[in-house]
Structures are given as structure tokens and as C-alpha cells.
C-alpha positions, 0 to 999 in steps of 0.5 A, spaced: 533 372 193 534 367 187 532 363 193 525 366 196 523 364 188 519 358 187 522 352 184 516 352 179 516 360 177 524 358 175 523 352 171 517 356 167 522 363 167 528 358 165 523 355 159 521 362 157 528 365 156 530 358 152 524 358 148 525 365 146 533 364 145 531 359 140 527 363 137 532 369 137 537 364 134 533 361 128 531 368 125 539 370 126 541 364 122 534 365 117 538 373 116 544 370 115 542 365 110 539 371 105 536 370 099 542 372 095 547 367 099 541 362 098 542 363 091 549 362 091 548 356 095 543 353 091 547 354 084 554 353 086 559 353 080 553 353 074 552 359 070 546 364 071 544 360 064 545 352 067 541 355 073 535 357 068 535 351 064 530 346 062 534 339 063 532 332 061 528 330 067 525 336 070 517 334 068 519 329 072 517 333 078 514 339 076 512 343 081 519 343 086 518 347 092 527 346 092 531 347 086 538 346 085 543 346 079 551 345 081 556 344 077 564 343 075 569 343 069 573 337 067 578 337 064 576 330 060 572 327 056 565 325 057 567 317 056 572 318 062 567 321 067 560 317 065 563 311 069 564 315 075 556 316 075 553 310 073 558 306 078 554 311 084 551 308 090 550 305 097 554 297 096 556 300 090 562 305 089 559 310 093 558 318 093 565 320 092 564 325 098 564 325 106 563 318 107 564 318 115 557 323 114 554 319 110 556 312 114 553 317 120 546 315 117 547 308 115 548 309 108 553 304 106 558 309 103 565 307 100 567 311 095 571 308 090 578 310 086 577 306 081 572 304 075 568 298 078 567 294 071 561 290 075 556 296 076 557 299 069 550 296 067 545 300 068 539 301 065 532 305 067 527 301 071 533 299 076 532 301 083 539 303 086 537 303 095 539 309 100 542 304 105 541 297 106 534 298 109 533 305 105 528 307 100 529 306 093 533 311 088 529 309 081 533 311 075 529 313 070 534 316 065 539 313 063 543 316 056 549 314 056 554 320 056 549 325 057 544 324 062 542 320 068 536 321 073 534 318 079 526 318 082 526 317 089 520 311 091 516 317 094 516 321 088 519 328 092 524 328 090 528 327 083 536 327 082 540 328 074 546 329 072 548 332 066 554 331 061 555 337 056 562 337 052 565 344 052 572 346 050 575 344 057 572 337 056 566 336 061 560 341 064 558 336 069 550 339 071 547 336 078 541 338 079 536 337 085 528 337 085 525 337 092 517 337 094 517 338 101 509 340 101 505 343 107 511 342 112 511 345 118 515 352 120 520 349 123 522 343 118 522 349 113 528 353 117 532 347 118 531 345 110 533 352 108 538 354 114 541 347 116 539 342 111 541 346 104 547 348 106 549 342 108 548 339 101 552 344 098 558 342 102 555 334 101 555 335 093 560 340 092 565 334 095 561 330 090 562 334 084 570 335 086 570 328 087 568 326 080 571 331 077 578 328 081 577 321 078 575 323 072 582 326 070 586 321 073 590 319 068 584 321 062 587 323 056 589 329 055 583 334 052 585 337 046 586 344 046 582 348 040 586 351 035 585 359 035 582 363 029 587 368 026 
């Protein structure tokens, strides 16, 4: 009986049926990511307080579509962690995360074990490439110990790390600020089904990198006495 049909009615059912799996698939994965997954997702490791804060660098994206605030606890100081960020970068001392993906995209990604004294002079105006051939990061912030921002050439997208003292040590707080614009439908579910919980795993390797770095062979952080 398959057979009596026409080849091109078949070819047309098979799109159908392909397109409307896809669908199908898309609003599965949409559901899945709920608003409040979503939201842990975008607010990995930071409190409900970091998350709602107004940081240093965020005027200089105002109107984000995308925000994102992560965070991790160091048990060293904030002079032992701050070379580990300022050294970042493509040809430089890398992500401190999955540089095979990062490789995948042509980013030139070797995340050092160790503080490379020669990319620890960085100052705002510096322009820091994504790749060889990539758009440029510029740094826009740099105070030392405290905060660095990155602003992409294009201006949609604005990256700071902030370094807080807490009684452990350091409160590291990245946060991503992301103008996607008018796009499409289906660039918005790849961003938000694909893309964002990608990133979540990127920079919660990254955050766990630093904070392994920094606390290899860091002094001790001194424990504060209790009051009687």
C-alpha cells in the first residue's frame, strides 16, 4: 500500500511529520526549562541578594534582555585570586574550563596552572581577542582586587567579575549582561533552551577553576575569633 502512494506525497507527509516533531521537541525542552530552573540556572552559586545587586559595570549595558550573576566561595584572599583574572583570555592563560569546547570554536584556549607574570599588566583601554581571528573583549574596568569589566566590540555584551572579602576569604561574582535584540523565534529558544544552560556549565567550571587555582598553596585565611 506505501508503495501505491506517490513519492512526492511521502516526501511532503515525511516534512510534515518532521517539522511538526521539531516543534514538538522545542516546546518539550521550553517546558522543561522553567522559570524557575531558568533562574537557577542564571544565579548559580550567588544569593538572592548578589543576584538583585547593582554592581560596578552594569550602566555600561543598561537595557540587558539576559542577565546573569554566578558565584563561588574561596578560601583565599582577594590578592591570591585577582591574577587568576586579570591572566585570562585567548593566547593568554585561558578560561580555566573545558578548553576542548572552547578549542571546538577556534578560541585558543590553554588554561594555565600557574601565574603568568607577563599578562598581569592590565589596564582599561586594553582589547583582549576571542580567538585569533575573534571580536575583541575591551576592558573597561580594571580595579585591582575589586572589579574587572570586559565590553564586547559590538557593545551587546558586558562581562565583570567582582572580588568581595568575606570571612572565608573571597566572594567571586561573574556577571553576564546580554543584548540579544529583536531575534528571531527560534534564536530565542536556542538561547534560552541551549545556549543558557550551556554557559551555566561553561562558567560554573570556570568559577571552580579560579577558585581551585587560587587556593592552591594560598595562605591559610584566618578564622575570626567568636564573640563570648
Amino acid at each position: 500500500m506505501v508503495n501505491d502512494v506517490p513519492a512526492g506525497m511521502r516526501r511532503a507527509v515525511r516534512a510534515t511529520v518532521l517539522r511538526r516533531g521539531l516543534g514538538v521537541a522545542a516546546l518539550l525542552v521550553v517546558a522543561a526549562y522553567s522559570p524557575p530552573v531558568r533562574r537557577r540556572c542564571l544565579t548559580y552559586g550567588a544569593t538572592a541578594e548578589e543576584a538583585a545587586a547593582a554592581l560596578p559595570g552594569d550602566d555600561l549595558l543598561p537595557r540587558p534582555d539576559v542577565v546573569s550573576t554566578r558565584a563561588v566561595t574561596i578560601g583565599a584572599v582577594p590578592s591570591a585570586v585577582w591574577p587568576w583574572l586579570v591572566q585570562m583570555g585567548s593566547g593568554r592563560g585561558g578560561a580555566y574550563t573545558y578548553d576542548w569546547i572552547e578549542n571546538l570554536f577556534g578560541l585558543d584556549m590553554h588554561s594555565a596552572d600557574e601565574i603568568l607574570p607577563q599578562f598581569q599588566r592590565l589596564a582599561a583601554g586594553d582589547v583582549l581577542p576571542l580567538g585569533p581571528d575573534g571580536p575583541g573583549m575591551r576592558v573597561e574596568i580594571c580595579d585591582p582586587e575589586t572589579t574587572l569589566a570586559f565590553r564586547s566590540d559590538d557593545g551587546r555584551w558586558v562581562w565583570t567579575f567582582h572580588v568581595r572579602t568575606n570571612e572565608q576569604g573571597t566572594r567571586l561574582i561573574s556577571r553576564n549582561r546580554i543584548a540579544s535584540g529583536a531575534a528571531p523565534w527560534l534564536h530565542r529558544v536556542i538561547q534560552r533552551a541551549v545556549i543558557e544552560p550551556g554557559s551555566l556549565i561553561m562558567e560554573r567550571r570556570m568559577l571552580r577553576g579560579i577558585r581551585d587555582r587560587a587556593e592552591r598553596g594560598a595562605a591559610p585565611v584566618p578564622v575570626p575569633a567568636r564573640s563570648s
